[in-house]
C-alpha positions as a Markdown table, in Angstrom:
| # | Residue | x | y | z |
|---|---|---|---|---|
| 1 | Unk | 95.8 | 84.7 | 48.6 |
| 2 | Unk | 96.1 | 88.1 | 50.4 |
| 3 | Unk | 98.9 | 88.0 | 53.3 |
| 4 | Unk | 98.1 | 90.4 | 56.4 |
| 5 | Unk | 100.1 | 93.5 | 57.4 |
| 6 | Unk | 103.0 | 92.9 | 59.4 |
| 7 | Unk | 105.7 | 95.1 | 61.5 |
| 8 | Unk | 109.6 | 94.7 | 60.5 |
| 9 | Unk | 112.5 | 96.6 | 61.6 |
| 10 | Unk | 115.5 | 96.8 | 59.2 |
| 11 | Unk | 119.4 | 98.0 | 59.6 |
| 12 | Unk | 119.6 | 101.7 | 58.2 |
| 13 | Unk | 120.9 | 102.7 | 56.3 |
| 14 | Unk | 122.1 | 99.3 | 54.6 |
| 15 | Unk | 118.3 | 98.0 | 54.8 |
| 16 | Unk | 119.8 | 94.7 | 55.4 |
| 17 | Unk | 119.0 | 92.1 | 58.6 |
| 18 | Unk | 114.9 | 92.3 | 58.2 |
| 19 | Unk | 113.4 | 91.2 | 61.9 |
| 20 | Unk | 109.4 | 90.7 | 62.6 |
| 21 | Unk | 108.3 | 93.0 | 65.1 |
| 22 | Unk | 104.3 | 92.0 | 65.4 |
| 23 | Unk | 103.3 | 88.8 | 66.2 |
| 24 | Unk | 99.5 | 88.5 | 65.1 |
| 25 | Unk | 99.8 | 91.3 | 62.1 |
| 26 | Unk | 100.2 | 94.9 | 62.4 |
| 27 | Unk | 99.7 | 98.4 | 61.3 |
| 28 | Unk | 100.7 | 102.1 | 62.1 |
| 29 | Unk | 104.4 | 101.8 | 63.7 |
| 30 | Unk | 105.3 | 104.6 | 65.6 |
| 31 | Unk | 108.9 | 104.9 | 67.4 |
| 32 | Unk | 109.1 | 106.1 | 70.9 |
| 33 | Unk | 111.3 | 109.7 | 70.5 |
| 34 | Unk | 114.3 | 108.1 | 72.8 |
| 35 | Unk | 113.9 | 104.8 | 70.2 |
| 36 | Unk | 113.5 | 102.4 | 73.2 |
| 37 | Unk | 109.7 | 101.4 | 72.5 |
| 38 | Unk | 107.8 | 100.7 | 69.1 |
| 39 | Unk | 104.1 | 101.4 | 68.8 |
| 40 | Unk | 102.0 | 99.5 | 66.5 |
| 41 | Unk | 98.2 | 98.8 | 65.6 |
| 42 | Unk | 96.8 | 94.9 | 66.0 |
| 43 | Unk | 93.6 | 94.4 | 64.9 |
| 44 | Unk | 91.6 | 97.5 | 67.2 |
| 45 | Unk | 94.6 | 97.3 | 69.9 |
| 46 | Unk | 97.4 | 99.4 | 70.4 |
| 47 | Unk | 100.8 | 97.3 | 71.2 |
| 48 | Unk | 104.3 | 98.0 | 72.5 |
| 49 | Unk | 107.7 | 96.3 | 72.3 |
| 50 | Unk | 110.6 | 97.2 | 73.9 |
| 51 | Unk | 114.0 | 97.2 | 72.0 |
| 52 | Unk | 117.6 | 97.7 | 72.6 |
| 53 | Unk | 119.8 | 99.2 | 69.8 |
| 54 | Unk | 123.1 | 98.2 | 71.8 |
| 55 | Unk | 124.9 | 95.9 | 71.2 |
| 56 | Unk | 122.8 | 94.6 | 68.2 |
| 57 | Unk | 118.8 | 95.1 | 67.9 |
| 58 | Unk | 116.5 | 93.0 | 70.0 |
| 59 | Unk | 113.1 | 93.5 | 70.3 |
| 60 | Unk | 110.8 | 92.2 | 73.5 |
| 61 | Unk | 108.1 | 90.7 | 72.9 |
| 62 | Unk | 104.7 | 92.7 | 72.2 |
| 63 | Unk | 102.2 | 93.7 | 74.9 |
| 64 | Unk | 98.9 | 95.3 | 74.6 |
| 65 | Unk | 98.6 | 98.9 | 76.2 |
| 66 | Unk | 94.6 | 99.5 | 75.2 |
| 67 | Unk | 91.7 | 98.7 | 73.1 |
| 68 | Unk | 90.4 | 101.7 | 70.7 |
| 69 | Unk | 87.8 | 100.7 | 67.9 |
| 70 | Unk | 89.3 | 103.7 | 65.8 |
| 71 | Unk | 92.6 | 102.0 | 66.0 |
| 72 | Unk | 91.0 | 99.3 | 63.8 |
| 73 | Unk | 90.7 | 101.7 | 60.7 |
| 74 | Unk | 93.7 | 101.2 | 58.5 |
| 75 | Unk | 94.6 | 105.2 | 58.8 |
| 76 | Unk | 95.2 | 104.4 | 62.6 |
| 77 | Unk | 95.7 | 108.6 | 64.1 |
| 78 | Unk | 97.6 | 108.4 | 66.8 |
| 79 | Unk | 101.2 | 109.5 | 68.4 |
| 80 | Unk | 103.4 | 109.2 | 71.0 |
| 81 | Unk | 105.1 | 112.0 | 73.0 |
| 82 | Unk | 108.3 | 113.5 | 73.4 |
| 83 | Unk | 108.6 | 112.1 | 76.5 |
| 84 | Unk | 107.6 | 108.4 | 75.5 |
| 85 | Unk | 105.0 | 108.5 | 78.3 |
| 86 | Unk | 101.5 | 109.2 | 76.7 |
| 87 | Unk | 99.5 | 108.7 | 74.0 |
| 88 | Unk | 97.6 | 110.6 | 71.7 |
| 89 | Unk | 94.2 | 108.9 | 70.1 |
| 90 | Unk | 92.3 | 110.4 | 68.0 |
| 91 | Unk | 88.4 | 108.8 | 69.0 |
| 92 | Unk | 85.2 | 109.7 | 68.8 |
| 93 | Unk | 82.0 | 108.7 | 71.0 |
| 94 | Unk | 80.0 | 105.8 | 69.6 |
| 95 | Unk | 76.9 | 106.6 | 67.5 |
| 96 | Unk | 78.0 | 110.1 | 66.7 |
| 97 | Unk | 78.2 | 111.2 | 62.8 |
| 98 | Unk | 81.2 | 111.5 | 60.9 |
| 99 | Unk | 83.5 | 114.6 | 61.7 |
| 100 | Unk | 83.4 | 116.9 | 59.0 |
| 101 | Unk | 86.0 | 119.2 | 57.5 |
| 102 | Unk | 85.2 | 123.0 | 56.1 |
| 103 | Unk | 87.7 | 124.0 | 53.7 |
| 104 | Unk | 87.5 | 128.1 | 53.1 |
| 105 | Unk | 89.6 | 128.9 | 50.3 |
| 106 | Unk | 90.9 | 132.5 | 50.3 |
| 107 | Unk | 89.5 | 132.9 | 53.2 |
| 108 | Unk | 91.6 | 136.5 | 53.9 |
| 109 | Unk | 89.8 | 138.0 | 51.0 |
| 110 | Unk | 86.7 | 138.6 | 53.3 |
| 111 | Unk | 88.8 | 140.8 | 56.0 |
| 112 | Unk | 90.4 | 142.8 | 53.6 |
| 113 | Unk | 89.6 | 146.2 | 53.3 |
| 114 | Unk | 88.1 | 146.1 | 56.8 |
C-alpha cells in the first residue's frame, strides 16, 4: 500500500522531534523568509500555517489561501516573497498547449565577428 505525501517539520540541526505539519497530505513546502508561515501544496490548494519558533515550535493549524489546478502537479512552481506577503504561481489559461522551451546552444557563435 502506497502512503500519501505528508508535511513535517524537524529540530535542525539534531533532526530530532519530527511534528506533522499537513493535515490531509501535502507537497511543495515553502518557508515564509521571516520563518513565521509555511507554504504547502494539498491536493490543487495552496495552504498556510502559522508557527512560532519561541519558546519551542508550534505550528497553527492549516488554512487554505487559493485553489490553482497547476498546484495539483507534483512539481508544484511557486514562491513566496521577501516580504511574506505575496505569492508567485506559475499558471497557465485552460485549453492552451504546453509551454515550450528553445534551448540555443552556443548561441554567441552567431554574433561573433559582427
Amino acid at each position: 500500500m502506497k502512503g500519501r505525501n505528508e508535511i513535517y517539520v524537524r529540530e535542525f540541526p539534531s533532526g530530532g522531534g519530527k511534528l506533522q505539519i499537513s493535515a490531509k497530505g501535502g507537497t511543495a513546502p515553502r518557508w515564509r523568509p521571516d520563518g513565521q508561515e509555511l507554504f504547502y501544496v494539498e491536493l490543487a490548494r495552496l495552504m498556510a500555517v502559522s508557527v512560532a519558533t519561541r519558546p519551542v515550535f508550534s505550528a497553527g493549524p492549516p488554512a487554505p489561501l487559493f485553489v490553482r489546478r497547476s498546484l495539483a502537479a507534483m512539481n508544484s512552481q511557486y514562491d513566496v516573497s521577501a516580504d511574506g506577503q505575496r505569492l508567485v504561481v506559475l499558471d497557465k489559461p485552460a485549453g492552451e498547449p504546453p509551454l515550450s522551451l528553445h534551448v540555443v546552444h552556443n548561441w554567441f557563435e552567431e554574433f561573433r565577428g559582427r
